[in-house]
C-alpha positions in Angstrom: 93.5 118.5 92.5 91.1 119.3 95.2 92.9 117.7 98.0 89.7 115.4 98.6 90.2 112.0 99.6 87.5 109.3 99.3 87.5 105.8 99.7 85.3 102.4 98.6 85.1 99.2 98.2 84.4 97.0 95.3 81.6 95.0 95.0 81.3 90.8 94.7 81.8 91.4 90.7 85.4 94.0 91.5 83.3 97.1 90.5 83.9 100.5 91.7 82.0 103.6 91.5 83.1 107.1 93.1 79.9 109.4 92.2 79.9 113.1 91.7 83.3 113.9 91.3 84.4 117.2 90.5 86.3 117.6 87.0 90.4 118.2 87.8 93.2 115.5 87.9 93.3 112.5 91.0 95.2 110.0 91.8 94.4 106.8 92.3 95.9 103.8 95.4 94.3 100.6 95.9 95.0 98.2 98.7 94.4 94.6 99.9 95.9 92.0 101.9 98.4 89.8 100.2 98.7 92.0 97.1 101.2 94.7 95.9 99.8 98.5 96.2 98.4 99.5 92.7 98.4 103.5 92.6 98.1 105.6 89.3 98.3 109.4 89.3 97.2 112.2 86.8 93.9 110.3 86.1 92.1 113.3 83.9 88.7 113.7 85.0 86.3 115.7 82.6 83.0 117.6 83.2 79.8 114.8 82.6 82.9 111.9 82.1 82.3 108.7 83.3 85.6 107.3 83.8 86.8 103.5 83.6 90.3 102.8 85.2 90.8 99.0 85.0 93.1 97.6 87.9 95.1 94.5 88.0 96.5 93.6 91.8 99.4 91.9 91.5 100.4 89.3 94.3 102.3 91.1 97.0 106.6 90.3 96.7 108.4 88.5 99.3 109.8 90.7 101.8 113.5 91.2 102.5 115.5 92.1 105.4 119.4 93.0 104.4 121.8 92.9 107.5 125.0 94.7 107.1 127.3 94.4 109.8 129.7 96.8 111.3 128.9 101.0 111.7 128.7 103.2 108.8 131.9 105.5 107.8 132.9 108.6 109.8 132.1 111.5 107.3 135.1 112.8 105.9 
């Protein structure tokens, strides 16, 4: 909502703590090697909230390649 971006790390225990945010909506994108992307958006921060989002990584998918053959289709 403020177009701020800001960005951590968790600690040895997976804890994360972004301090003095300012009440509006954010979104939410975590990363890390070998896992799918988590991101959640619309997160509803309050005035004097203190917010818990819980996030599960999940391991990252296999990824494909597709191969078509030929050139695609003159437009008509």
């Amino acid at each position: 909502g403020t177009g701020f971006s800001q960005s951590t790390e968790t600690g040895e225990d997976g804890r994360y703590v972004f301090p003095t945010l300012r009440p509006t909506h954010y979104e939410i994108s975590v990363e890390s090697t070998g896992f799918r992307t988590f991101r959640r958006v619309g997160i509803e921060l309050l005035a004097n909230q203190n917010l818990t989002v819980n996030i599960n990584l999940e391991v990252g998918a296999v990824t494909e390649t597709v191969n078509v053959p030929g050139s695609p289709a003159a437009a008509a």
